[in-house]
Residue, then its C-alpha position, 0 to 999 in steps of 0.5 A: x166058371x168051369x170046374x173040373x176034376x183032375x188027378x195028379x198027372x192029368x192035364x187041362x189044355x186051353x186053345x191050341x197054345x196052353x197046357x195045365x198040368x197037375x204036377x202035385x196034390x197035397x193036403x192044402x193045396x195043388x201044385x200046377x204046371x203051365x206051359x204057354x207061349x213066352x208072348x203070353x205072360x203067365x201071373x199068380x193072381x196077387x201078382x197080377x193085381x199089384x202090377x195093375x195097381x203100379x201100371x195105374x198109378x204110374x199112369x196118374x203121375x205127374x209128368x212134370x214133376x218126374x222130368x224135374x226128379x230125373x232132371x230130364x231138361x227139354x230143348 
């Protein structure tokens, strides 16, 4: 992991695409902006983890028993 130092104002770049600024420091936190590409989706952590959770768990569903909760008929 790197860890860096910066001041509000300063900014951190990742590649080419990325820019991290930091917009605010406060006592008991840091408040960052992100500027990425729109194809490259940006999450908070705790965000990101649920979505990977949902997306696993509609993986596991059972395929048949969605279509007969939809009503989906197959010809």
């Amino acid at each position: 992991m790197l860890v860096l130092t910066r001041k509000q104002g300063q900014l951190i770049n990742i590649g080419d695409d990325i820019r991290i600024k930091i917009v605010e420091i406060g006592q008991n936190f840091v408040r960052l902006g992100i500027e990425a590409p729109k194809e490259m989706p940006v999450y908070r952590e705790e965000l990101y983890e649920k979505l990977k959770q949902l997306n696993k768990e509609a993986s596991q569903l059972d395929i048949e028993k969605l279509k007969d909760f939809l009503e989906i008929k197959e010809d």
